[in-house]
N, C-alpha and C positions, 0 to 999 in steps of 0.2 A: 822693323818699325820705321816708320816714317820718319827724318828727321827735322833739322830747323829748313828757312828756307833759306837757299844759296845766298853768296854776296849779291850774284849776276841781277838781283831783283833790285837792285839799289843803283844801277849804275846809270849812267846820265847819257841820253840819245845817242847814240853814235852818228856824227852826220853823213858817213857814208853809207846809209842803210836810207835814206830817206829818197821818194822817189825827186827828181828832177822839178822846180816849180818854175813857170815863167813870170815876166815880168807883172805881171798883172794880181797877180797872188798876195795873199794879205796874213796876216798873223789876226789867229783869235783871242780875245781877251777875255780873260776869265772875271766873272763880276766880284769886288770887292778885293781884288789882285792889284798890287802894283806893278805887276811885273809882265809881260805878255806872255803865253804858253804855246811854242810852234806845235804846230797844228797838221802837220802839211800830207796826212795821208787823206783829209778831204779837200783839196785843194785840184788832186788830180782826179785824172776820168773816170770814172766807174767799168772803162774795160780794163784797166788798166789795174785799178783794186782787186777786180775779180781773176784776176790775169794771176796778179801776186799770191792771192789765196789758193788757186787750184794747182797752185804751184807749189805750195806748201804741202799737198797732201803726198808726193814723191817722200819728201823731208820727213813728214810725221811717220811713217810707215818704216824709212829706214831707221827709226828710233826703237823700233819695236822691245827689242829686250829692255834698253832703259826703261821705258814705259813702264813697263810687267813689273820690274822692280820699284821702280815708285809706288806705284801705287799698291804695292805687295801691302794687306792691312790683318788682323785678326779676322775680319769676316771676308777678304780676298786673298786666299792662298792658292788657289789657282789660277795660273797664266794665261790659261785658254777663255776661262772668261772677260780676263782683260782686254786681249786681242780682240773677241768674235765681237763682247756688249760695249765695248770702247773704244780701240783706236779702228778697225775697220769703219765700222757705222762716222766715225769723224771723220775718215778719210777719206767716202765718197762724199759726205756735204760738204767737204771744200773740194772734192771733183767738181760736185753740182754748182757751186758757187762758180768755180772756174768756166762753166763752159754756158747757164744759163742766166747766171746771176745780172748780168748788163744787158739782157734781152727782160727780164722783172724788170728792172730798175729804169729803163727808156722813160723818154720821154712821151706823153700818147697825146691825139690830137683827136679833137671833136669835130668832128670833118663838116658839111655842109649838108651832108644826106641827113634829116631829125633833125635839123636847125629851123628854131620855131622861129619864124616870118616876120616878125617884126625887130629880129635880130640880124638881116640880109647886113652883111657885111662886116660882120663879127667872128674870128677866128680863138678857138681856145687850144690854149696846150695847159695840159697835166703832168706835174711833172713833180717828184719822189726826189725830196731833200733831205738832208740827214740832221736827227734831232738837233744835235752836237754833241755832248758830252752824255755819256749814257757807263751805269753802272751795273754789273752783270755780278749776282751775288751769289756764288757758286754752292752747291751741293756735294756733301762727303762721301756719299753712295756709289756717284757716277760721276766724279771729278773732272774726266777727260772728254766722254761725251757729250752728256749734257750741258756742262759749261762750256766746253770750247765751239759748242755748235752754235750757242749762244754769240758767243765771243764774234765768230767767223762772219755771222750774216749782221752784225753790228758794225765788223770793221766794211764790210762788204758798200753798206748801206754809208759810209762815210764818216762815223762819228767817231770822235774820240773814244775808247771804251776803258776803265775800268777797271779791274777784278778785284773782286775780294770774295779768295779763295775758303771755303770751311775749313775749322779746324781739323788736323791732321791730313790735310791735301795742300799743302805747300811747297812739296817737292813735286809732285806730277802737275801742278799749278805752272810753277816756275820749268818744267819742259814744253810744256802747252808755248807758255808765251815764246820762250827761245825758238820754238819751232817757228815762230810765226814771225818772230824779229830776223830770223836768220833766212826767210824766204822776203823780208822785201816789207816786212810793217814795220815804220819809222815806231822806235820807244816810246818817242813823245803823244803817240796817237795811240799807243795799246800800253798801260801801267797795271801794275800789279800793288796790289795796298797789300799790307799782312792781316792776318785770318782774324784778327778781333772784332767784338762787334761794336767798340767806336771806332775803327775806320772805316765800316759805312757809314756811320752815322755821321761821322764827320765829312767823311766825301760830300753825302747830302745835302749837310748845312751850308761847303763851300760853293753847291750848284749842282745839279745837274740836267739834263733836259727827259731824263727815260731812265727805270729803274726797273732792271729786271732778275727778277728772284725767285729760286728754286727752294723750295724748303720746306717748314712745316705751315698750317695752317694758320696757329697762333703768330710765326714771322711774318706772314703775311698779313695778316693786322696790324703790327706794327708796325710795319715798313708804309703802310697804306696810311696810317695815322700818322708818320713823319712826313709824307708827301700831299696831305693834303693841306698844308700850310700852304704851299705854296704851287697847289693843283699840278703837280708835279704825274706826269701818269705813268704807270706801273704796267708789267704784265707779270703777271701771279702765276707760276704753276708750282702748286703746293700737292698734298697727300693726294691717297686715297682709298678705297674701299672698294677692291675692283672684285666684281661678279663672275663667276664663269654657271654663265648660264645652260646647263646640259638638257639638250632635248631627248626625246624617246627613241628617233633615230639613233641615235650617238652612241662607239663603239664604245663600251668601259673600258676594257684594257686600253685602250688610245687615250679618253679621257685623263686615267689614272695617270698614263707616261705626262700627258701633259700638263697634270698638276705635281707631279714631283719636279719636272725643271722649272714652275715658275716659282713653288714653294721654296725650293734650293735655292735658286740664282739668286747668286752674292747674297749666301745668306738668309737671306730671306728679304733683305733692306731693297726692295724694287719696290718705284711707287705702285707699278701697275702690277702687282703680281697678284693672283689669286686670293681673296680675301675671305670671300663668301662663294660657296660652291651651292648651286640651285640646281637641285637635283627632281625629277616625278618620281612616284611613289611605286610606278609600276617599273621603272630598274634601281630603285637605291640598293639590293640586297646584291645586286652584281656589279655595280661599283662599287661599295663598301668593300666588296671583298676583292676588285682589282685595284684599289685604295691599300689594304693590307701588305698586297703582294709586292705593288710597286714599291712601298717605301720600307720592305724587308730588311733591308743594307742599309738602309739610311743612317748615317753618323751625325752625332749632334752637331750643332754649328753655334761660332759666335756670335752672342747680339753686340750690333755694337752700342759703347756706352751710352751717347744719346737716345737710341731705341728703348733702352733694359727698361726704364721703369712702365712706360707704356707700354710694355707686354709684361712683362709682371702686374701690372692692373687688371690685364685680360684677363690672364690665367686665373687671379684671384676671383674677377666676375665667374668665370663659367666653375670656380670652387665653392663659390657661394650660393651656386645655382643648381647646384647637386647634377650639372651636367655631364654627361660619360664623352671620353677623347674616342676615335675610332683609331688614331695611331697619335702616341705624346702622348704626355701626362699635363693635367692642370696643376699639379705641384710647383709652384714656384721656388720652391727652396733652392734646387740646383743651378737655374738660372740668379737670384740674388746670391750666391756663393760664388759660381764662375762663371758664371755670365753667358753659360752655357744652352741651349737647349735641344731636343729634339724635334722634328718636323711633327705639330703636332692639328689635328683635326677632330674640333670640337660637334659631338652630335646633340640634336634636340634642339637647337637652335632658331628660332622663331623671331620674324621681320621686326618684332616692335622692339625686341633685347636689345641692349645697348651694347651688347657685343658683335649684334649686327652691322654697328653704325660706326665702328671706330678706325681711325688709320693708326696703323700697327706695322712697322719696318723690323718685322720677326715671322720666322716661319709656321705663323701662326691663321690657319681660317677655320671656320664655320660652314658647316652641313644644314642645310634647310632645305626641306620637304615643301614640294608641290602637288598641287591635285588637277589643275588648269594652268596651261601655260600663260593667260592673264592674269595669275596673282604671282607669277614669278617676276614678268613685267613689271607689277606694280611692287612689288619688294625693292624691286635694284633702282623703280626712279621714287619709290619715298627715300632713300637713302638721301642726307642732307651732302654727301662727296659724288660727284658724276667725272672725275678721270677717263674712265674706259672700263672696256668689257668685252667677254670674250661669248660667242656663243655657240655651242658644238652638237653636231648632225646633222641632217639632210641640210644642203644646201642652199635649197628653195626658200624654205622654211626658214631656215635660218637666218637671211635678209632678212624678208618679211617682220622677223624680231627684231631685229638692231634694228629696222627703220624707227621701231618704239621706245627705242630705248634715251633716256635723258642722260647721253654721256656724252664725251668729247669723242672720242675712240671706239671703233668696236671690233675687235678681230673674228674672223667665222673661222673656223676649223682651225682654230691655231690662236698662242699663249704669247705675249710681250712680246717676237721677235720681230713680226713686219710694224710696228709701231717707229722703229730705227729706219725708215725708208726717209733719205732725206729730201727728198719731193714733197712730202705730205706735210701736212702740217698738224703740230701737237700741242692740246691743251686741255683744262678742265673745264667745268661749272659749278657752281655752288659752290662747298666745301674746300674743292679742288682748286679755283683759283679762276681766272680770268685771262681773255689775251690767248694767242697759240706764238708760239716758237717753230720754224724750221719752217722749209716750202716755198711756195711763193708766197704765202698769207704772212708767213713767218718774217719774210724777209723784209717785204713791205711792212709789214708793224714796227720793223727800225727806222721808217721813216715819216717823215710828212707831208702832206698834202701841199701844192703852192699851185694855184690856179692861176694862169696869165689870160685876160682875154685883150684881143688885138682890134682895135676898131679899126678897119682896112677904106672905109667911105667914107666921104664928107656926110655921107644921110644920117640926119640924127635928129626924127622928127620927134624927139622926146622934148626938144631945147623951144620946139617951137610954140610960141602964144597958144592958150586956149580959144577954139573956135567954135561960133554956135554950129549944133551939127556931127560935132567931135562923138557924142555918146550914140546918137543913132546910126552913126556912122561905123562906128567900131563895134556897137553888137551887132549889126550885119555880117560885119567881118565874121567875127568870133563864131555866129550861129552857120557861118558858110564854113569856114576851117575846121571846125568840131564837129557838122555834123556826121549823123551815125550812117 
């Protein structure tokens, strides 16, 4: 089990870990602080941040076995998913940081080619500043990934960041940050709060400029209802209710393998793991039965605590519902005694059930029957969670679907695993949350806009007296530059 978290989270800046500042550099000061808070990993260049991060991913990699053991939990007892869904996947987005993150982050110039005519001698730059102070509110599922990807294009982006780690991820919390202090981020610009939820709430109250949060639905409510006191803006990526939309091309036994590893992995607890399985009517009886096959060996697995009661709700709906499982049982007795369950796949399931509609972090989905691949469409975008979705068979075809679909994500011929490309950017709608994490979208959503425009002439016939003449003068203009 997991234990408390180290002393090392408590210990005060070390000043030989901070990059180099020149004279010109200044101390931020925290509002309502007496005291000034150095600051100094936004101080220096952004190659030079990114330089630090892609540098830490050598560092996080030789950590490997520690990792696997942190984060060892009741619902992660295997190693190999820590390594493949955790520390790889964060070990190329601080590659990616390293090598493209200060080619994002430049500065860009509005050059003279499109520059509307009555602006002759006006230069703009655009240029990507860092909130300041941004809180990154970690998830228990995917401790390492999900948060430290977070973490990485925050510090990348300049800002002070954060963490406040979920409970029982305190220990692979606290190697996250070490990895990151021990490659070259100053303490003072990357903190660690303890796992409770007043020290968000208190971080908040003491300021922050960006509040980013992995979690459930309902947290994302309220974290959005703490920040909007003070228009505080957020990026939400909460549950979800992901689809795996099967076409009539679509192999079963392939489908089958790949819903027992999105149903399995870790557990069941992935936000994007198979929820609702959309199946035609002209192959359910050959899935079902490579559904069967597949999860022959399957061993139960633990929910974890925060999960247990919303899938024991589930269970209870489809008991209530006189629903048949095609593999599991809707008994929840086993699951409230040890917290146990089997991988289970509820049949008879129909789009308006409210067991269609819910986010569930257990190895639990739903079988729904199609007649027309437009009412399968319109199933997974009435869904009030748009996360992602997965859609499997022919190719062609299968674009053509995700172009329709109302999600953030859409995988074709394949289940959660290219969603970990840290190029790309990831996030929900609706239900899901708001805002994308990771990419270039990702990266830049750690920052801000700051527009400088340079008036380079003396011309600035805006300053000068109105003249008779002025208006017929200038809709000439306007009907000669406009027209078609």
């Amino acid at each position: 089990m997991i234990g408390d978290s180290p002393p090392a989270l408590n210990r005060e800046p070390a000043l030989n870990r901070e990059p180099a500042l020149n004279r010109e550099q200044t101390l931020n000061r925290e509002p309502g602080s007496n005291r000034e808070a150095v600051h100094p990993w936004g101080l220096v260049t952004t190659r030079q941040r990114c330089r630090v991060l892609g540098k830490a991913a050598a560092k996080w990699v030789q950590r490997t076995e520690v990792l696997c053991e942190r984060s060892a939990s009741d619902q992660r007892i295997d190693p190999v998913e820590t390594l493949t869904a955790e520390i790889l996947p964060l070990a190329a987005c601080l590659r990616w940081l390293g090598r493209r993150g200060h080619r994002v982050l430049a500065d860009r110039k509005a050059g003279v080619w499109g520059r509307p005519p009555w602006l002759w001698g006006v230069r703009h730059r655009i240029r990507r500043v860092a909130h300041g102070r941004v809180l990154v509110i970690g998830t228990w599922n995917y401790p390492l990934f999900l948060t430290g990807a977070q973490v990485a294009t925050s510090l990348a982006a300049g800002n002070q960041t954060f963490i406040k780690p979920a409970p029982g991820s305190e220990a692979a919390t606290a190697e996250l940050a070490d990895v990151l202090w021990s490659a070259g981020v100053p303490e003072a610009s990357l903190r660690v709060l303890d796992s409770s939820v007043d020290a968000a709430q208190q971080r908040m109250r003491d300021g922050v400029e960006l509040v980013v949060l992995t979690g459930a639905s309902e947290t994302g409510r309220a974290v959005m209802r703490t920040c909007a006191e003070t228009l505080t803006p957020t990026i939400i990526e909460a549950g979800g209710c992901d689809a795996v939309l099967v076409l009539e091309s679509a192999d079963p036994k392939r489908v089958a393998q790949m819903l027992r590893f999105g149903l399995m992995l870790n557990s069941g607890a992935t936000c994007i793991g198979p929820r609702r399985i959309l199946v035609p009517s002209s192959i359910e009886a050959a899935l079902t039965n490579a559904i069967r096959d597949a999860f022959a060996d399957a061993q139960a697995l633990q929910v974890h605590p925060a999960a247990r009661q919303s899938a024991v709700d589930t269970l209870d709906l489809a008991a209530a519902a006189k629903l048949s499982c095609l593999i599991g049982s809707s008994d929840a007795r086993s699951l409230r005694e040890t917290g146990t369950m089997p991988a289970t796949v509820i049949q008879g399931v129909t789009p308006e059930m409210e067991i269609a509609k819910r986010d569930v972090f257990a190895p639990i989905a739903s079988l729904l029957r199609y007649k027309h691949i437009d009412e399968a469409v319109q199933a997974v975008n009435d869904c009030p969670y748009g996360l992602a979705a997965s859609v499997l068979g022919d190719r062609r075809e299968a674009e053509r679907v995700a172009a329709s679909l109302n999600v953030g994500a859409v995988t074709i011929n394949d289940i959660v695993v290219p969603t970990a490309d840290p190029r790309v950017p990831f996030g929900g709608r609706g239900h899901s949350g708001h805002g994308v994490t990771r990419g270039v979208e990702g990266l830049l959503a750690m920052t801000r806009v700051q527009t400088i425009a340079t008036r380079r002439t003396n011309w600035l016939p805006h300053l000068q007296p109105r003249r008779e003449g002025d208006l017929k003068m200038l809709t000439k203009v306007a009907k000669m530059l406009y027209r078609s």
